[in-house]
N, C-alpha and C positions, 0 to 999 in steps of 0.2 A: 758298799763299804760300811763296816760295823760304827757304831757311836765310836770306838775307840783309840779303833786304826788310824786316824787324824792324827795323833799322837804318840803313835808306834805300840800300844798298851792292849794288851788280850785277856782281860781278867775273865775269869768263869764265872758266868751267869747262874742266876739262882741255886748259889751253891749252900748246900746244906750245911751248916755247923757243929749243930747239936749232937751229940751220940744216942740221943732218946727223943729228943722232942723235934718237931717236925719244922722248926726255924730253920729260914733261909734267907742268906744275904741275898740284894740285887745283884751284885757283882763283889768277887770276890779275887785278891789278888792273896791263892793259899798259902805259898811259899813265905811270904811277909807276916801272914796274919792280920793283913789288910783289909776291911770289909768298906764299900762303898753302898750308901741306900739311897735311891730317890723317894724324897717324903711325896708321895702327890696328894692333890686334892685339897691344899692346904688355908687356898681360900675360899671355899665353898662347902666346909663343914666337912670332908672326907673323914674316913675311918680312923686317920692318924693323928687329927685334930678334935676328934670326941674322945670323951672321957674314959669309955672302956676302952677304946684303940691305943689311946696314948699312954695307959696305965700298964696293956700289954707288950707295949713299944718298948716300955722302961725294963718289965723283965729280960724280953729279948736283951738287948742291951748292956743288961748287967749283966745276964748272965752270958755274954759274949767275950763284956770285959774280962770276967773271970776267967775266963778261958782263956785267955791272954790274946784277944782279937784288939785291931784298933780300928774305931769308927769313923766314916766321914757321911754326913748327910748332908744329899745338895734336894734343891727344889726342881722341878722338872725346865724349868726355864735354864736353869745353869748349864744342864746337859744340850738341849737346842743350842747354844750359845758357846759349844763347847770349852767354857769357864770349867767346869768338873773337871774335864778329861784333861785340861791343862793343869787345873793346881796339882791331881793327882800323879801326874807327872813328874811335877816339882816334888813333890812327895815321895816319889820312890827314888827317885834319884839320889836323895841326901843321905 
């Protein structure tokens, strides 16, 4: 059973965005313009918590928003706890 299917939800995985650059969402619900990301690593200095990681995070990001995406970022604990996969539900539902 996927993290997802808990709560009925099939978003595409590592789905690409960008029309040129090589960003990819964790999961992606395309139809919405939905993007979900697990930040990891977040207490132990990971990539997304140093300062080059986090600076590149911000571009992705924006330039996601621009593109008229919306973001949700969980921490890997959310998704074990499937906390994610429910709020995201409540999310798409409204």
């Amino acid at each position: 059973m996927s993290l997802w299917a808990i709560v009925g939800l099939n978003p595409v995985a590592e789905y690409k965005f960008h029309p040129t650059r090589k960003w990819r969402f964790d999961w992606a619900f395309v139809d919405e313009k939905i993007a979900v990301e697990q930040e990891g690593a977040i207490w132990v200095q990971g990539r997304h918590t140093r300062g080059s990681g986090f600076v590149k995070d911000m571009e992705k990001y924006n330039e996601a928003a621009r593109l008229g995406w919306r973001i949700f970022r969980f921490q890997p604990g959310d998704f074990k706890k499937y906390i994610a996969q429910q709020y995201m539900a409540e999310v798409l539902r409204q």
